[in-house]
C-alpha positions as CSV (number, residue, x, y, z in Angstrom):
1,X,68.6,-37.8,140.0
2,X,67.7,-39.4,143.3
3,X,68.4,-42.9,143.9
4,X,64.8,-44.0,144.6
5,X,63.9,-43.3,140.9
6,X,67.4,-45.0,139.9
7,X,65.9,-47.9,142.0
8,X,62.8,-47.6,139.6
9,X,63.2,-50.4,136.7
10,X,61.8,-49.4,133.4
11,X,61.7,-52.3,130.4
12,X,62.4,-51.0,126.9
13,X,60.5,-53.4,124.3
14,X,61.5,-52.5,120.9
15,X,62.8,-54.5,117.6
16,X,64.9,-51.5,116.7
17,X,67.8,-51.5,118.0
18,X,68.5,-47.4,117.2
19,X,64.7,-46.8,119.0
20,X,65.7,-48.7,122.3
21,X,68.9,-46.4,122.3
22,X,66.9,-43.4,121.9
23,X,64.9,-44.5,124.2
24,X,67.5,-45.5,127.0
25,X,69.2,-42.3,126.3
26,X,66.0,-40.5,127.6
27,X,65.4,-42.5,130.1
28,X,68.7,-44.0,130.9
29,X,69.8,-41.1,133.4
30,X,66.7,-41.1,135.7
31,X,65.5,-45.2,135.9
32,X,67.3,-48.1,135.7
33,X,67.1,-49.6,132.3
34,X,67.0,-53.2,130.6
35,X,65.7,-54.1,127.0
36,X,64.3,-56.6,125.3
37,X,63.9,-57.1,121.2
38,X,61.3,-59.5,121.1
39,X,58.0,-60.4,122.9
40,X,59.7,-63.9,124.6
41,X,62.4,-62.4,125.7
42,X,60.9,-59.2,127.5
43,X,58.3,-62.1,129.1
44,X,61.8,-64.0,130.1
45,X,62.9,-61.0,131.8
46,X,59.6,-59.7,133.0
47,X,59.6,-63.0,134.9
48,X,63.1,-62.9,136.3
49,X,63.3,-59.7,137.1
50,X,59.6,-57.7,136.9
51,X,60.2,-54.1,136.2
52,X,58.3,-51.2,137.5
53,X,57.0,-49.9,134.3
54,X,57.1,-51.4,130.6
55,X,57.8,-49.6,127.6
56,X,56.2,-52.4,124.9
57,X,56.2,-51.7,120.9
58,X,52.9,-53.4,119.3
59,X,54.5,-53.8,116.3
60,X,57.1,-57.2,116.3
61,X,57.8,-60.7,115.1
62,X,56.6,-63.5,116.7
63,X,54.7,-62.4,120.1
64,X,53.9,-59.1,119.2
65,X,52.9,-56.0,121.9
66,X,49.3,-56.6,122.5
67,X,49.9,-60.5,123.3
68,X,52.5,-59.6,125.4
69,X,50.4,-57.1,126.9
70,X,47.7,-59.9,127.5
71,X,49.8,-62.1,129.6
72,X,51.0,-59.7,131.9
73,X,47.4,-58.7,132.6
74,X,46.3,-62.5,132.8
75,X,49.1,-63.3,135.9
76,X,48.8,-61.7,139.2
77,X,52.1,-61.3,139.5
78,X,52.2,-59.2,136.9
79,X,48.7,-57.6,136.7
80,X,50.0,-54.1,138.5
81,X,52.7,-53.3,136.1
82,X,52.0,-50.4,134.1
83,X,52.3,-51.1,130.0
84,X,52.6,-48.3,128.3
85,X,52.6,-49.3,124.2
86,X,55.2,-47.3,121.9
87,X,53.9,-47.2,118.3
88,X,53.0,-45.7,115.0
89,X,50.2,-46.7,114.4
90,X,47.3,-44.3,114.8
91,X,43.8,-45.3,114.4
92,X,41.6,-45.2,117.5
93,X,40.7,-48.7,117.1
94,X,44.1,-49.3,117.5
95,X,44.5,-47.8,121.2
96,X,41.2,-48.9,121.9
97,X,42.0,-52.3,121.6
98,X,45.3,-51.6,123.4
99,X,43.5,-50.0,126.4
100,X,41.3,-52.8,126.4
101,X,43.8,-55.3,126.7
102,X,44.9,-53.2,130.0
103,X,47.1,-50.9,128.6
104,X,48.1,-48.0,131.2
105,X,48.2,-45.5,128.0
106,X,49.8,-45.0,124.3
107,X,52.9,-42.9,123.2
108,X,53.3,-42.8,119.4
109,X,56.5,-42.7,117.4
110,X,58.1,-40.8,116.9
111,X,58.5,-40.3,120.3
112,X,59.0,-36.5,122.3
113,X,61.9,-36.8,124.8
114,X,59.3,-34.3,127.2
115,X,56.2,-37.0,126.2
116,X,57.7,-40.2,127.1
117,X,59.4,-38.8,130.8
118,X,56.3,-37.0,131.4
119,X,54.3,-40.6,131.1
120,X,56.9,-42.6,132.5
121,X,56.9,-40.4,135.6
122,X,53.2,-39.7,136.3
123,X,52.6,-43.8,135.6
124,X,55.4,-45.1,138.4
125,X,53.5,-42.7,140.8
126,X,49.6,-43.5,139.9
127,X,51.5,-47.3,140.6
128,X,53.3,-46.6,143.7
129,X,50.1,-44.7,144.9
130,X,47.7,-47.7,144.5
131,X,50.3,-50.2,146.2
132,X,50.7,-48.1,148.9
133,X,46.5,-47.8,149.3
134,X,45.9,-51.4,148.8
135,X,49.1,-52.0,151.7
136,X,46.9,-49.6,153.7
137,X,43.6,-51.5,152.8
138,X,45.1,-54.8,154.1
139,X,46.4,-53.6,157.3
140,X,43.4,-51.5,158.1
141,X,41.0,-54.1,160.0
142,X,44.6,-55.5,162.1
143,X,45.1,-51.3,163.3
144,X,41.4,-51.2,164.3
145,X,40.9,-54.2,166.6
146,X,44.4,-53.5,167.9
147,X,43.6,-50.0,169.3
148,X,41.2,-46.9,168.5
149,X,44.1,-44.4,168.5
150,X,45.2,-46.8,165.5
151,X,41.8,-45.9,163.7
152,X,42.2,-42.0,164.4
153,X,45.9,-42.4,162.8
154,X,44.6,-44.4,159.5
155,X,42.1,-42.0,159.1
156,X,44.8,-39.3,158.8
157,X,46.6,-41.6,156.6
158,X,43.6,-41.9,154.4
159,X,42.8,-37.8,154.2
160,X,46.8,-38.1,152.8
161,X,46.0,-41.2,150.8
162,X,43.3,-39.3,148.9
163,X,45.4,-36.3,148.2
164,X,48.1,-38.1,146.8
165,X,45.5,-40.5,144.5
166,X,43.9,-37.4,143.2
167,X,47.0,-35.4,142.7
168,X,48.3,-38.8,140.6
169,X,45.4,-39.3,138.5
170,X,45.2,-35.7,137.5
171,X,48.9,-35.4,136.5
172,X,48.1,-38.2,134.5
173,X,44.7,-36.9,132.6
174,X,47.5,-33.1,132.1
175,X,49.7,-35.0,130.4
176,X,47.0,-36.5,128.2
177,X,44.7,-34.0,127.4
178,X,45.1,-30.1,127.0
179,X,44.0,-28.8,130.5
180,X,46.2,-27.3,132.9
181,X,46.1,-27.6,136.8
182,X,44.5,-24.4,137.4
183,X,40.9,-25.9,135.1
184,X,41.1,-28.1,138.2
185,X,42.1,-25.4,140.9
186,X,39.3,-23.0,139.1
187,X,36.6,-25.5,138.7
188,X,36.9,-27.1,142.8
189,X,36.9,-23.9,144.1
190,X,33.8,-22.8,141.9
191,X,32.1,-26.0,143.6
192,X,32.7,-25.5,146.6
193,X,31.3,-21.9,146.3
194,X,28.0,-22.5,144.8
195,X,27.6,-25.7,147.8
196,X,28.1,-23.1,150.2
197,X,25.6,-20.9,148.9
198,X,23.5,-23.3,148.7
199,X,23.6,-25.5,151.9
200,X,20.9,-23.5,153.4
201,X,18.7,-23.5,150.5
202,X,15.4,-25.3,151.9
203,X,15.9,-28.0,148.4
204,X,19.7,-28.5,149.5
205,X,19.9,-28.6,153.6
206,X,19.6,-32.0,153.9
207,X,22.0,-32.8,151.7
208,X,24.9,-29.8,151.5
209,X,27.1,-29.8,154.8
210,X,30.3,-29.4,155.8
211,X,31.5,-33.0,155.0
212,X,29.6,-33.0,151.7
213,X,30.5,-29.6,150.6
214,X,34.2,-30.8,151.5
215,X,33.7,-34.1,149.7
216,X,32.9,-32.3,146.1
217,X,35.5,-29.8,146.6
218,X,38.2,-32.4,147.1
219,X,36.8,-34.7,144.5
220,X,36.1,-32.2,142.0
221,X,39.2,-32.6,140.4
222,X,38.3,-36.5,138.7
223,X,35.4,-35.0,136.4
224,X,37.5,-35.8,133.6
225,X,39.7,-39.0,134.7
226,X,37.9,-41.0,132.2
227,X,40.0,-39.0,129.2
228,X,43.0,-41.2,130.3
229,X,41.2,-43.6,128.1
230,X,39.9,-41.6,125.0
231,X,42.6,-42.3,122.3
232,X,45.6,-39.5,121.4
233,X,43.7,-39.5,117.9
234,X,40.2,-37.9,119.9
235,X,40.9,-36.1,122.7
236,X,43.4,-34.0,121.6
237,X,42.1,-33.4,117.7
238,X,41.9,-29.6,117.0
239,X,39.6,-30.0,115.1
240,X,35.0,-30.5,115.2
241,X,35.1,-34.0,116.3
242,X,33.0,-36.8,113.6
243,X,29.8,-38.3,115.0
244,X,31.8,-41.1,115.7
245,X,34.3,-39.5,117.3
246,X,32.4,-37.9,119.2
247,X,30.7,-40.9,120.5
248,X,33.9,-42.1,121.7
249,X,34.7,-38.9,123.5
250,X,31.4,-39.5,125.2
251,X,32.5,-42.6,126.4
252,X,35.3,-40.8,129.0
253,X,32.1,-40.5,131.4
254,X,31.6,-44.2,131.9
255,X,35.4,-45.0,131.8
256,X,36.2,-42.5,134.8
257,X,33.2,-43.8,136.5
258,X,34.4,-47.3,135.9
259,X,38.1,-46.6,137.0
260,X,36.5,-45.0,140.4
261,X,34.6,-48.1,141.2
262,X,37.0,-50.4,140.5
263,X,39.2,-48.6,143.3
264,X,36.0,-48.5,145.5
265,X,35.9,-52.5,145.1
266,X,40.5,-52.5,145.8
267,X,39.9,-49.9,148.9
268,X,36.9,-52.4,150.6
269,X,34.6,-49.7,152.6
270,X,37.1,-46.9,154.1
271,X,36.5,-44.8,150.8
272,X,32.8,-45.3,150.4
273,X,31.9,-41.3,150.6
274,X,34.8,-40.2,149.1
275,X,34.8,-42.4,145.9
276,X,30.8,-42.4,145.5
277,X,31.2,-38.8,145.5
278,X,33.9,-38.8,142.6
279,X,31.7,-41.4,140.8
280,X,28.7,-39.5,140.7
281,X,31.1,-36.3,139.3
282,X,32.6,-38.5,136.9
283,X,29.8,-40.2,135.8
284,X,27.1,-37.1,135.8
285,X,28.7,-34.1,135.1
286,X,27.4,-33.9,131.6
287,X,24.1,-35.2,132.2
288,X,21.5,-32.0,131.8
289,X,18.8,-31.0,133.7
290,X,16.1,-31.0,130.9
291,X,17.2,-35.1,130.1
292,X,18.9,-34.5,127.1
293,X,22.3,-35.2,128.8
294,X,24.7,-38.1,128.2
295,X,25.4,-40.8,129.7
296,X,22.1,-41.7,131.2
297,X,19.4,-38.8,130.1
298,X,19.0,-38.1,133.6
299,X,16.3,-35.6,134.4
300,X,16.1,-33.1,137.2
301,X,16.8,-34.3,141.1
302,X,17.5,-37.9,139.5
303,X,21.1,-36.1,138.6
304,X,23.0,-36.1,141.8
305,X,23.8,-32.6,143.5
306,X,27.3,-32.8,142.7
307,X,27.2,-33.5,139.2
308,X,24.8,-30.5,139.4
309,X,27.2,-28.0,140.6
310,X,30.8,-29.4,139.0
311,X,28.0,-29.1,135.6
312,X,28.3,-25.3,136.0
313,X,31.5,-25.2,137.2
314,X,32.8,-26.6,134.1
315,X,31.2,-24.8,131.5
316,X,32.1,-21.9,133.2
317,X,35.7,-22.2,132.6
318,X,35.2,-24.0,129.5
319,X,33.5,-20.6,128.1
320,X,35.8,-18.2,129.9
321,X,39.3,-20.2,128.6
322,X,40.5,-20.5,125.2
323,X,40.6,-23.7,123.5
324,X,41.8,-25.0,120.1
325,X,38.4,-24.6,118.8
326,X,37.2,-21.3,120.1
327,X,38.4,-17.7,122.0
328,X,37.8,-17.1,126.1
329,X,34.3,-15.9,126.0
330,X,34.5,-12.9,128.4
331,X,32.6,-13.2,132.1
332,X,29.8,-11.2,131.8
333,X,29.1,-13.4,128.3
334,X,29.7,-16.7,129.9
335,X,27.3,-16.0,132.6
336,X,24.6,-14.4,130.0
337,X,25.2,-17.7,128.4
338,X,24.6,-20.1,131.8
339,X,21.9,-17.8,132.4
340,X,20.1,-18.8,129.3
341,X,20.6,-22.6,130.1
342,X,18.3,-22.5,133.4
343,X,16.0,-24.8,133.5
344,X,17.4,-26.7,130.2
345,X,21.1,-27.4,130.8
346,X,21.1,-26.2,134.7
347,X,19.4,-26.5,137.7
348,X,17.6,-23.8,137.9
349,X,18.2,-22.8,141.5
350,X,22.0,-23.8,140.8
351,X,21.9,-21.3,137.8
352,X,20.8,-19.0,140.6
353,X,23.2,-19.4,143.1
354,X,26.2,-19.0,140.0
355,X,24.7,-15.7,139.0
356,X,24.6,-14.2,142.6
357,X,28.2,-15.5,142.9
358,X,29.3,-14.3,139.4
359,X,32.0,-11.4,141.3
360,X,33.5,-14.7,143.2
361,X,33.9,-16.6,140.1
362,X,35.3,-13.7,138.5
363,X,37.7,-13.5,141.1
364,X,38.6,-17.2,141.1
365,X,39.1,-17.3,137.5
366,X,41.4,-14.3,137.7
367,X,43.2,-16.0,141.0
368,X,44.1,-19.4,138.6
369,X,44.2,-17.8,135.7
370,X,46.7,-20.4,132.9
371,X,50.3,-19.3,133.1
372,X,49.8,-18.2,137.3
Protein backbone atom coordinates (compact mmCIF):
# COMPACT_ATOMS: atom_id res chain seq x y z
CA UNK A 1 0.00 0.00 0.00
CA UNK A 2 1.52 3.31 -0.93
CA UNK A 3 2.13 5.92 1.55
CA UNK A 4 -0.06 8.63 -0.04
CA UNK A 5 -3.20 6.48 0.81
CA UNK A 6 -1.50 5.69 4.39
CA UNK A 7 -1.40 9.60 4.49
CA UNK A 8 -5.23 9.45 3.79
CA UNK A 9 -7.21 9.65 7.33
CA UNK A 10 -10.47 7.83 7.48
CA UNK A 11 -12.82 8.38 10.79
CA UNK A 12 -14.64 5.26 12.02
CA UNK A 13 -17.94 6.41 13.90
CA UNK A 14 -19.60 3.44 15.42
CA UNK A 15 -21.04 2.58 19.14
CA UNK A 16 -19.95 -1.00 18.62
CA UNK A 17 -16.98 -1.53 19.55
CA UNK A 18 -16.67 -5.31 17.57
CA UNK A 19 -18.07 -3.10 14.19
CA UNK A 20 -15.23 -0.37 14.47
CA UNK A 21 -12.72 -3.37 14.64
CA UNK A 22 -14.23 -4.88 11.68
CA UNK A 23 -14.20 -2.02 10.19
CA UNK A 24 -10.42 -0.94 10.94
CA UNK A 25 -9.46 -4.37 10.02
CA UNK A 26 -10.71 -3.58 6.43
CA UNK A 27 -9.57 -0.48 6.26
CA UNK A 28 -6.72 -0.44 8.74
CA UNK A 29 -4.00 -1.59 6.11
CA UNK A 30 -4.64 0.89 3.32
CA UNK A 31 -5.69 4.45 5.40
CA UNK A 32 -4.80 5.72 8.47
CA UNK A 33 -7.45 5.09 11.01
CA UNK A 34 -8.94 6.79 14.21
CA UNK A 35 -12.49 6.06 15.88
CA UNK A 36 -14.84 7.58 17.67
CA UNK A 37 -18.01 5.92 19.71
CA UNK A 38 -20.17 8.66 20.04
CA UNK A 39 -21.32 11.80 17.98
CA UNK A 40 -19.27 14.47 20.48
CA UNK A 41 -16.49 12.81 20.41
CA UNK A 42 -16.04 12.15 16.55
CA UNK A 43 -17.01 16.22 16.26
CA UNK A 44 -14.01 16.58 19.03
CA UNK A 45 -11.75 14.85 16.72
CA UNK A 46 -13.13 16.00 13.52
CA UNK A 47 -12.12 19.36 14.88
CA UNK A 48 -8.68 18.58 16.02
CA UNK A 49 -7.63 16.61 13.58
CA UNK A 50 -10.31 16.66 10.29
CA UNK A 51 -10.02 13.37 8.47
CA UNK A 52 -10.21 12.79 4.79
CA UNK A 53 -13.35 10.76 4.77
CA UNK A 54 -15.92 9.77 7.67
CA UNK A 55 -17.27 6.55 8.18
CA UNK A 56 -20.54 7.83 10.50
CA UNK A 57 -23.32 5.21 12.03
CA UNK A 58 -26.94 6.97 12.07
CA UNK A 59 -27.83 4.92 14.71
CA UNK A 60 -26.30 6.24 18.50
CA UNK A 61 -26.98 7.89 21.82
CA UNK A 62 -26.86 11.27 22.31
CA UNK A 63 -25.86 13.13 18.84
CA UNK A 64 -26.73 10.63 16.60
CA UNK A 65 -25.34 10.27 12.71
CA UNK A 66 -27.53 12.59 10.78
CA UNK A 67 -26.90 15.57 13.39
CA UNK A 68 -23.44 14.90 13.19
CA UNK A 69 -23.76 14.88 9.61
CA UNK A 70 -25.54 18.30 9.80
CA UNK A 71 -22.80 20.15 11.42
CA UNK A 72 -20.14 19.15 9.35
CA UNK A 73 -22.12 20.35 6.39
CA UNK A 74 -23.09 23.73 8.25
CA UNK A 75 -18.99 24.71 8.89
CA UNK A 76 -16.82 25.46 6.05
CA UNK A 77 -14.21 23.87 7.36
CA UNK A 78 -15.72 20.91 7.22
CA UNK A 79 -18.19 21.19 4.32
CA UNK A 80 -15.73 19.09 1.82
CA UNK A 81 -15.42 15.97 3.86
CA UNK A 82 -17.04 13.17 2.49
CA UNK A 83 -19.68 11.36 5.11
CA UNK A 84 -20.42 8.22 4.12
CA UNK A 85 -23.35 6.75 6.76
CA UNK A 86 -22.93 2.96 7.96
CA UNK A 87 -26.32 1.52 8.87
CA UNK A 88 -29.17 -1.00 8.96
CA UNK A 89 -31.68 0.72 8.41
CA UNK A 90 -33.23 0.39 4.97
CA UNK A 91 -36.12 2.41 3.99
CA UNK A 92 -35.54 4.93 1.19
CA UNK A 93 -36.74 7.66 3.27
CA UNK A 94 -34.13 6.86 5.43
CA UNK A 95 -31.11 7.59 2.82
CA UNK A 96 -33.18 10.17 1.38
CA UNK A 97 -33.05 12.15 4.31
CA UNK A 98 -29.38 11.19 4.70
CA UNK A 99 -28.45 12.40 1.18
CA UNK A 100 -30.29 15.40 2.01
CA UNK A 101 -28.47 16.30 4.92
CA UNK A 102 -25.19 16.06 2.50
CA UNK A 103 -24.47 12.66 2.73
CA UNK A 104 -21.66 11.53 0.10
CA UNK A 105 -23.54 7.97 -0.08
CA UNK A 106 -24.96 4.94 2.22
CA UNK A 107 -23.28 1.48 3.07
CA UNK A 108 -25.68 -0.80 5.07
CA UNK A 109 -24.74 -3.29 7.63
CA UNK A 110 -23.80 -5.65 7.52
CA UNK A 111 -21.11 -4.38 5.72
CA UNK A 112 -19.02 -6.26 2.39
CA UNK A 113 -15.25 -5.93 3.00
CA UNK A 114 -15.21 -5.31 -1.25
CA UNK A 115 -18.35 -2.56 -0.63
CA UNK A 116 -16.95 -0.48 1.96
CA UNK A 117 -13.08 -0.21 0.16
CA UNK A 118 -14.73 0.16 -3.13
CA UNK A 119 -16.64 3.42 -1.54
CA UNK A 120 -13.97 4.49 0.54
CA UNK A 121 -11.67 4.64 -2.49
CA UNK A 122 -13.76 6.07 -5.28
CA UNK A 123 -15.06 8.91 -2.46
CA UNK A 124 -11.21 10.15 -1.39
CA UNK A 125 -10.69 10.51 -5.26
CA UNK A 126 -14.15 12.31 -6.36
CA UNK A 127 -12.70 14.66 -3.06
CA UNK A 128 -9.17 15.07 -4.08
CA UNK A 129 -10.48 15.70 -7.71
CA UNK A 130 -12.75 18.64 -6.75
CA UNK A 131 -9.90 20.22 -4.47
CA UNK A 132 -7.54 20.04 -6.96
CA UNK A 133 -10.26 21.90 -9.66
CA UNK A 134 -11.30 24.44 -7.27
CA UNK A 135 -7.10 25.04 -6.50
CA UNK A 136 -7.09 25.39 -10.36
CA UNK A 137 -10.18 27.67 -10.37
CA UNK A 138 -8.57 30.07 -7.90
CA UNK A 139 -5.30 30.38 -9.65
CA UNK A 140 -6.69 30.55 -13.03
CA UNK A 141 -7.32 34.47 -13.48
CA UNK A 142 -3.42 35.14 -11.65
CA UNK A 143 -1.88 32.50 -14.78
CA UNK A 144 -3.82 34.53 -17.30
CA UNK A 145 -2.84 38.20 -16.65
CA UNK A 146 0.63 36.84 -15.89
CA UNK A 147 1.25 35.41 -19.39
CA UNK A 148 -0.67 33.78 -22.43
CA UNK A 149 1.58 30.70 -22.56
CA UNK A 150 0.05 30.41 -18.83
CA UNK A 151 -3.55 30.28 -20.46
CA UNK A 152 -2.38 27.68 -23.24
CA UNK A 153 -0.93 25.46 -20.21
CA UNK A 154 -4.24 25.70 -17.93
CA UNK A 155 -6.15 24.81 -20.68
CA UNK A 156 -4.13 21.52 -20.98
CA UNK A 157 -4.60 21.25 -17.35
CA UNK A 158 -8.32 21.55 -17.74
CA UNK A 159 -8.63 18.85 -20.88
CA UNK A 160 -6.83 16.62 -17.82
CA UNK A 161 -8.99 18.13 -15.17
CA UNK A 162 -12.13 16.87 -17.00
CA UNK A 163 -10.89 13.39 -17.63
CA UNK A 164 -10.05 12.81 -14.25
CA UNK A 165 -13.68 14.42 -12.93
CA UNK A 166 -15.43 12.18 -15.27
CA UNK A 167 -13.40 9.07 -14.67
CA UNK A 168 -14.20 9.85 -10.68
CA UNK A 169 -17.76 10.33 -10.90
CA UNK A 170 -18.33 7.35 -13.02
CA UNK A 171 -16.39 4.95 -10.66
CA UNK A 172 -18.57 6.26 -8.25
CA UNK A 173 -22.16 5.77 -10.11
CA UNK A 174 -20.23 1.53 -10.90
CA UNK A 175 -20.00 1.00 -7.61
CA UNK A 176 -23.56 2.10 -6.96
CA UNK A 177 -25.56 0.82 -9.57
CA UNK A 178 -25.16 -2.35 -11.86
CA UNK A 179 -23.45 -0.87 -15.01
CA UNK A 180 -20.08 -1.69 -15.95
CA UNK A 181 -17.44 0.68 -17.74
CA UNK A 182 -18.00 -0.65 -21.08
CA UNK A 183 -22.26 0.81 -20.91
CA UNK A 184 -20.16 3.98 -20.81
CA UNK A 185 -17.32 3.01 -23.38
CA UNK A 186 -20.38 1.56 -25.67
CA UNK A 187 -22.81 4.31 -25.20
CA UNK A 188 -19.89 7.52 -25.89
CA UNK A 189 -18.74 5.88 -28.81
CA UNK A 190 -22.38 5.26 -30.17
CA UNK A 191 -22.68 9.25 -29.69
CA UNK A 192 -20.13 10.27 -31.17
CA UNK A 193 -21.04 8.05 -34.21
CA UNK A 194 -24.44 9.17 -34.90
CA UNK A 195 -22.99 13.23 -34.45
CA UNK A 196 -20.73 12.40 -37.02
CA UNK A 197 -23.27 11.18 -39.32
CA UNK A 198 -25.08 13.77 -38.66
CA UNK A 199 -23.01 17.00 -38.73
CA UNK A 200 -23.72 17.52 -42.26
CA UNK A 201 -27.33 16.98 -42.07
CA UNK A 202 -28.90 20.44 -43.31
CA UNK A 203 -31.15 20.29 -39.49
CA UNK A 204 -27.69 19.61 -37.66
CA UNK A 205 -24.71 21.76 -39.43
CA UNK A 206 -25.01 24.59 -37.41
CA UNK A 207 -24.90 22.92 -34.48
CA UNK A 208 -22.68 19.32 -34.85
CA UNK A 209 -18.84 20.20 -35.28
CA UNK A 210 -15.82 18.98 -34.23
CA UNK A 211 -15.81 20.76 -30.75
CA UNK A 212 -19.44 19.74 -30.16
CA UNK A 213 -19.23 16.35 -31.46
CA UNK A 214 -16.13 15.99 -29.07
CA UNK A 215 -17.99 17.71 -26.18
CA UNK A 216 -20.93 14.75 -26.17
CA UNK A 217 -18.47 12.13 -26.73
CA UNK A 218 -16.40 13.15 -23.66
CA UNK A 219 -19.46 13.99 -21.58
CA UNK A 220 -21.47 11.13 -22.49
CA UNK A 221 -20.34 9.20 -19.77
CA UNK A 222 -22.58 11.53 -16.77
CA UNK A 223 -26.07 10.50 -18.28
CA UNK A 224 -26.53 8.61 -15.18
CA UNK A 225 -24.48 10.63 -12.37
CA UNK A 226 -27.62 11.48 -10.75
CA UNK A 227 -28.12 7.52 -9.53
CA UNK A 228 -25.38 8.40 -6.96
CA UNK A 229 -28.36 9.71 -5.17
CA UNK A 230 -31.28 7.13 -5.81
CA UNK A 231 -31.29 5.05 -2.51
CA UNK A 232 -29.53 1.21 -2.43
CA UNK A 233 -33.32 0.16 -1.73
CA UNK A 234 -34.30 1.64 -5.70
CA UNK A 235 -31.65 1.47 -7.96
CA UNK A 236 -30.52 -1.72 -7.49
CA UNK A 237 -34.09 -3.71 -6.74
CA UNK A 238 -34.32 -6.70 -9.10
CA UNK A 239 -37.38 -6.41 -9.11
CA UNK A 240 -40.65 -4.05 -11.35
CA UNK A 241 -40.12 -0.99 -9.45
CA UNK A 242 -43.70 0.47 -7.36
CA UNK A 243 -45.17 3.73 -8.74
CA UNK A 244 -43.45 5.29 -6.07
CA UNK A 245 -40.44 3.88 -6.61
CA UNK A 246 -40.39 4.62 -9.61
CA UNK A 247 -40.94 8.21 -9.17
CA UNK A 248 -37.89 8.33 -7.15
CA UNK A 249 -35.79 6.64 -9.79
CA UNK A 250 -37.05 9.37 -11.99
CA UNK A 251 -35.70 11.81 -9.86
CA UNK A 252 -31.75 10.76 -10.82
CA UNK A 253 -32.29 13.17 -13.89
CA UNK A 254 -32.69 16.34 -11.89
CA UNK A 255 -30.11 15.18 -9.18
CA UNK A 256 -27.27 14.66 -11.97
CA UNK A 257 -28.32 17.83 -13.48
CA UNK A 258 -28.16 19.55 -10.18
CA UNK A 259 -24.66 18.04 -9.14
CA UNK A 260 -23.29 19.37 -12.74
CA UNK A 261 -24.47 22.84 -12.06
CA UNK A 262 -23.36 23.12 -8.79
CA UNK A 263 -19.74 22.34 -10.23
CA UNK A 264 -20.49 24.82 -13.05
CA UNK A 265 -21.14 27.55 -10.20
CA UNK A 266 -17.38 25.91 -8.00
CA UNK A 267 -15.47 26.00 -11.56
CA UNK A 268 -16.62 29.95 -12.37
CA UNK A 269 -16.70 30.12 -16.44
CA UNK A 270 -13.62 27.87 -17.69
CA UNK A 271 -16.14 24.83 -17.94
CA UNK A 272 -19.15 26.55 -19.38
CA UNK A 273 -19.30 24.17 -22.70
CA UNK A 274 -18.14 21.36 -21.16
CA UNK A 275 -20.58 21.12 -18.12
CA UNK A 276 -23.63 22.70 -20.09
CA UNK A 277 -23.08 19.91 -22.28
CA UNK A 278 -23.16 17.20 -19.45
CA UNK A 279 -26.23 19.00 -18.04
CA UNK A 280 -28.25 18.90 -20.88
CA UNK A 281 -27.26 14.85 -21.13
CA UNK A 282 -28.02 14.47 -17.70
CA UNK A 283 -30.93 16.27 -17.46
CA UNK A 284 -32.66 15.21 -21.11
CA UNK A 285 -31.67 12.04 -21.95
CA UNK A 286 -35.00 10.50 -21.10
CA UNK A 287 -37.12 13.22 -22.29
CA UNK A 288 -38.89 11.86 -25.69
CA UNK A 289 -39.48 13.36 -28.81
CA UNK A 290 -43.38 12.98 -28.94
CA UNK A 291 -43.44 15.02 -25.10
CA UNK A 292 -44.26 12.26 -23.10
CA UNK A 293 -40.72 12.13 -21.61
CA UNK A 294 -39.62 12.90 -18.07
CA UNK A 295 -38.41 15.36 -16.57
CA UNK A 296 -39.76 18.23 -18.47
CA UNK A 297 -42.21 16.75 -21.32
CA UNK A 298 -39.99 18.30 -23.81
CA UNK A 299 -41.21 18.05 -27.36
CA UNK A 300 -39.23 17.87 -30.52
CA UNK A 301 -36.08 20.56 -31.21
CA UNK A 302 -37.00 22.03 -27.55
CA UNK A 303 -34.90 18.68 -26.38
CA UNK A 304 -31.26 19.58 -26.88
CA UNK A 305 -29.30 17.56 -29.64
CA UNK A 306 -27.33 15.73 -27.22
CA UNK A 307 -29.84 14.40 -25.16
CA UNK A 308 -31.26 13.40 -28.62
CA UNK A 309 -28.46 11.25 -29.55
CA UNK A 310 -27.11 9.81 -25.84
CA UNK A 311 -31.41 8.96 -25.95
CA UNK A 312 -30.64 6.32 -28.57
CA UNK A 313 -27.47 5.41 -27.50
CA UNK A 314 -28.83 4.31 -24.34
CA UNK A 315 -31.64 2.24 -25.20
CA UNK A 316 -29.53 0.69 -27.56
CA UNK A 317 -27.38 -0.97 -25.03
CA UNK A 318 -30.06 -1.13 -22.65
CA UNK A 319 -31.91 -3.60 -25.14
CA UNK A 320 -28.82 -5.36 -26.44
CA UNK A 321 -27.38 -6.15 -22.52
CA UNK A 322 -28.94 -8.30 -20.03
CA UNK A 323 -30.29 -6.92 -16.92
CA UNK A 324 -31.92 -8.31 -13.76
CA UNK A 325 -35.19 -7.88 -15.28
CA UNK A 326 -34.94 -9.03 -18.86
CA UNK A 327 -32.36 -11.11 -21.54
CA UNK A 328 -29.92 -9.13 -24.26
CA UNK A 329 -32.43 -8.49 -26.92
CA UNK A 330 -30.39 -9.47 -30.10
CA UNK A 331 -29.20 -6.40 -32.72
CA UNK A 332 -31.25 -6.83 -35.43
CA UNK A 333 -34.39 -6.78 -32.58
CA UNK A 334 -33.14 -3.83 -30.84
CA UNK A 335 -32.84 -1.86 -33.89
CA UNK A 336 -36.49 -3.22 -35.19
CA UNK A 337 -37.45 -1.92 -31.90
CA UNK A 338 -35.68 1.88 -32.14
CA UNK A 339 -37.07 1.76 -35.49
CA UNK A 340 -40.61 1.54 -34.31
CA UNK A 341 -39.99 4.54 -31.85
CA UNK A 342 -39.32 7.23 -34.71
CA UNK A 343 -41.10 9.97 -34.50
CA UNK A 344 -42.50 8.91 -30.82
CA UNK A 345 -39.55 8.15 -28.60
CA UNK A 346 -36.78 9.33 -31.31
CA UNK A 347 -35.90 11.97 -33.52
CA UNK A 348 -36.82 10.94 -36.41
CA UNK A 349 -33.81 11.82 -38.46
CA UNK A 350 -31.67 10.49 -35.38
CA UNK A 351 -33.58 7.14 -35.69
CA UNK A 352 -32.30 7.44 -39.26
CA UNK A 353 -28.83 8.01 -38.84
CA UNK A 354 -28.83 4.79 -35.97
CA UNK A 355 -30.30 2.54 -38.67
CA UNK A 356 -27.72 3.43 -41.39
CA UNK A 357 -25.03 2.94 -38.70
CA UNK A 358 -26.59 -0.31 -37.23
CA UNK A 359 -23.11 -2.57 -38.65
CA UNK A 360 -21.00 0.23 -36.53
CA UNK A 361 -23.03 -0.18 -33.52
CA UNK A 362 -22.91 -3.76 -33.93
CA UNK A 363 -19.37 -3.56 -34.00
CA UNK A 364 -19.02 -1.30 -30.99
CA UNK A 365 -21.09 -3.32 -28.90
CA UNK A 366 -19.13 -6.40 -29.80
CA UNK A 367 -15.71 -4.20 -29.28
CA UNK A 368 -16.97 -3.39 -25.33
CA UNK A 369 -18.74 -6.18 -24.96
CA UNK A 370 -19.14 -6.84 -20.42
CA UNK A 371 -16.31 -9.13 -19.34
CA UNK A 372 -13.68 -7.46 -22.32
Amino acid sequence: MSAQNKAQRVLIVDDSLSNIELLDHILGRHYATSFATNGAEALELVDRCPPHLVLLDVVMPGIDGYEVCRRLQADTATRAIPVIFLTSLDSPVDEEYGLSLGAADFIHKPVSPPVVLARVRNHLALADTTRELRRHNENLEQLVAERTEELLQRNRQLIAAQGSVISAFCALAEVRDNETGNHIRRTQNYVRELGEALRGHPRFRNCLNDETIELMYKTAPLHDIGKVAIPDAVLLKPGKLTDAEWVIMKRHCEAGRDAIVSAAREFGDGEGAFLECAADIAYCHHERWDGNGYPRGLRGDSIPISARLMSVADVYDALTTKRVYKPAFSHAESVKLIWEGRGSQFDPDVTDAMTALAGRFEAIAEQYRDGE
